[in-house]
N, C-alpha and C positions, 0 to 999 in steps of 0.2 A: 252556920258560923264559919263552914271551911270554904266557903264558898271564892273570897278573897284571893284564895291560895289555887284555887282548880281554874288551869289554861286549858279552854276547849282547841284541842287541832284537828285539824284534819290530814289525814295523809292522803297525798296526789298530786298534782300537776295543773298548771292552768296557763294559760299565755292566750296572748290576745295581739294579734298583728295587721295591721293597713296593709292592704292590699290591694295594687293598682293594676287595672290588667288591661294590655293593648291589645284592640282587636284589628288594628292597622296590619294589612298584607303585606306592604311595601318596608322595603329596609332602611336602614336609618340611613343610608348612603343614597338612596333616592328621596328621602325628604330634604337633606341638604343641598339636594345638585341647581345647580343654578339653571338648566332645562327644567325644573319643574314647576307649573305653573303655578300661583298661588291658590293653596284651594278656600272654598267661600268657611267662616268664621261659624263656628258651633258650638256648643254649650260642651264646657270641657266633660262634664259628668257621662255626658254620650260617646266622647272619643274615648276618654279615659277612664271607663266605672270606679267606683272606689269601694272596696268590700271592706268592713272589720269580722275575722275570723276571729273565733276563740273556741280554743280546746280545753275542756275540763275534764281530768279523773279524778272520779273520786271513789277510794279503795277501801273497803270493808272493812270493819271493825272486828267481825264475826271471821272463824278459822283462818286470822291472816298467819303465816306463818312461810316459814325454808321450805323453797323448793325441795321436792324429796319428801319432806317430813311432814307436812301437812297437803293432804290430798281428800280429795271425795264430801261428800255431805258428812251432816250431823244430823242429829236424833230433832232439832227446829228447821229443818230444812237448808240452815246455810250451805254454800259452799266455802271450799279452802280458796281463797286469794280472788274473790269476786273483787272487779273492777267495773263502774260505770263509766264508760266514756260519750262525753256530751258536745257535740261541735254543732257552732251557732254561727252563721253569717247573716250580718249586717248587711241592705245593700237597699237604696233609694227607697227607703223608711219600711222596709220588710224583714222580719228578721226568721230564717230556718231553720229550727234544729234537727238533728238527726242523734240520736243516744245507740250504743255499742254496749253492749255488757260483754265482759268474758268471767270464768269462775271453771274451776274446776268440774269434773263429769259430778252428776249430782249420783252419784251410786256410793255404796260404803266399798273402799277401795284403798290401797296404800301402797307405799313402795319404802322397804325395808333396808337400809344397809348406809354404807356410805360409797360406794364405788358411783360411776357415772353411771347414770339409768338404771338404777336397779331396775329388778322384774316385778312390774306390777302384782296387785293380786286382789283380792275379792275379799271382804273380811265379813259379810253378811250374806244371808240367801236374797233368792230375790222378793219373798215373801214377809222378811223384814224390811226391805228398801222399799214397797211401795208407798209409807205412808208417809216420807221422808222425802223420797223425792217429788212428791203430789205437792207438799208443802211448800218444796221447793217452785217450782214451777206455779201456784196460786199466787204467791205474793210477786211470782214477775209479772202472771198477768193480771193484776189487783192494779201493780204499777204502768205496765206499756200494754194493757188490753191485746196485744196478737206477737207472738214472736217466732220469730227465723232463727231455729237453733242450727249452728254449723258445728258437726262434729270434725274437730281434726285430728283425732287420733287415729296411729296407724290402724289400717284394718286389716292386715295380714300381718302383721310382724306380731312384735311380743305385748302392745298395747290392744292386742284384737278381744282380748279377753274384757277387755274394759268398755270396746267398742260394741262389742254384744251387745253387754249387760244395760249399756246406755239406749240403745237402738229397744230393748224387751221391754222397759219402762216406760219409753216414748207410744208403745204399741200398747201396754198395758193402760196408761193415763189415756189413751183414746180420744184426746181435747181437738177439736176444730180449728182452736186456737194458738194451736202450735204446726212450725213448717218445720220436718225435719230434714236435714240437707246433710248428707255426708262427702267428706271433702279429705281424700289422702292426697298431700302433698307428693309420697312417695311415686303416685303414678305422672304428676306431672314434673317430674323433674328433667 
């Protein structure tokens, strides 16, 4: 009966843009010049492709919350502030997706306080977090069958403790079906 009353939303982002792209080497200053000769007439779709992109997030319902304040898995697997991100191109009756997730490290994990960056911490063993984080990782590949986890947490600073405990689970869950890539910004800056 409350049915009337309940607005399904979704929280995210979408945009969808035409996009025309020149593969012409020459500048616009030599298509105009009156030295250049006329070249033979071609199907505009070949000079000029025409793409429709579109980018869609779409952000979890499960541990969304303030940075800081919600971090790491839960006791179902979620993580804090999982985002799917989905980009789809249109292009002479083809269309490609490619999907992005990001989410928090799926490990039980927090950051305490209100200053900038608190100092992480660890709030479970690691012997509690396996069956959490497994859970976690089933249902991504129940959905995208192979995934390329990129960690970017620092792995020498004060996030290394976090970078462990994610790299021990990745070892533990032992799946084929996961690529684990670790990636510190700090070294290529």
């Amino acid at each position: 009966e409350v049915d009337f009353w309940i607005i399904p939303i979704i929280q995210g982002f979408v945009q969808i843009e035409e996009l025309v792209v020149n593969y012409s080497e020459s500048s616009d200053d030599d298509k105009s010049s009156p030295e250049t000769p006329p070249q033979e007439s071609t199907c505009v779709d070949d000079i000029h492709p025409t793409f429709l992109v579109a980018l869609i997030s779409r952000r979890s319902r499960h541990r969304a919350g303030m940075r800081y304040k919600r971090r790491g898995v839960d006791k179902n697997g979620n993580v804090a502030n999982y985002v799917e991100t989905e980009q789809l191109i249109h292009v002479h009756n083809h269309t490609l997706s490619y999907i992005q997730t990001r989410g928090s490290v799926p490990v039980f994990w927090s950051q305490v306080g209100y200053r900038y960056n608190p100092r992480p911490r660890l709030d479970k063993s690691e012997n509690e977090t396996v069956a959490c984080f497994r859970a976690h990782f089933e249902e991504q590949l129940k959905h995208y069958k192979k995934q390329v986890i990129i960690n970017l947490v620092d792995q020498t600073g004060r996030e290394k403790i976090i970078g462990d405990a994610y790299l021990k689970q990745v070892l533990l869950y032992n799946n084929a079906n996961l690529t684990y890539v670790s990636f510190d910004f700090h070294e290529h800056w």
